[in-house]
N, C-alpha and C positions, 0 to 999 in steps of 0.2 A: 222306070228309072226314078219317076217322082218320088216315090216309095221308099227306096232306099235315099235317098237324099232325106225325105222326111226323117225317118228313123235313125239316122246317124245324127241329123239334129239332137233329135229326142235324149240319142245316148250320150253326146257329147255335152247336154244341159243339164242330165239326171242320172243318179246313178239306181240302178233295177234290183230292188229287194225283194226277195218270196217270204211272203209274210205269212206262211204257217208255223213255220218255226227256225229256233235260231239256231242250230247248229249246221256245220259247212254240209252235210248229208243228208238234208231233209226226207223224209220216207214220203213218196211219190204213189199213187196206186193206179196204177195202167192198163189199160186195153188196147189188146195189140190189133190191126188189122191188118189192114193195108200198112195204114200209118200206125206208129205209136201214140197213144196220146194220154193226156191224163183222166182217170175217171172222175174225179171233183171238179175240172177245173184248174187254173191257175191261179192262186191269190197271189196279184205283185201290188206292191209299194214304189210308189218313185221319190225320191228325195234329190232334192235340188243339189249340185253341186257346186263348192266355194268356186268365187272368181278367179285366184288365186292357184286353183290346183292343177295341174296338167295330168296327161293319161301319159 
């Protein structure tokens, strides 16, 4: 439960950019197993969000 309490912090202070590239579809390169996942990695970005903004 911490975890998610953590995390909702996180998203509720930052907003989560994939900084490979900028368009809304970024091309992803995946290996499937069990799980999906991605074969690079993930590159994220977090940027602060204004005081002033709500979700």
């Amino acid at each position: 439960m911490s975890i998610k309490t953590a995390l909702s912090t996180i998203l509720r202070k930052y907003r989560v950019i994939m900084d490979t590239e900028e368009s809304p579809n970024p091309y992803i390169r995946v290996k499937i197993d069990i799980m999906m996942k991605a074969v690079d990695g993930y590159e994220l970005r977090l940027e602060k969000r204004e005081q002033d903004q709500q979700l």
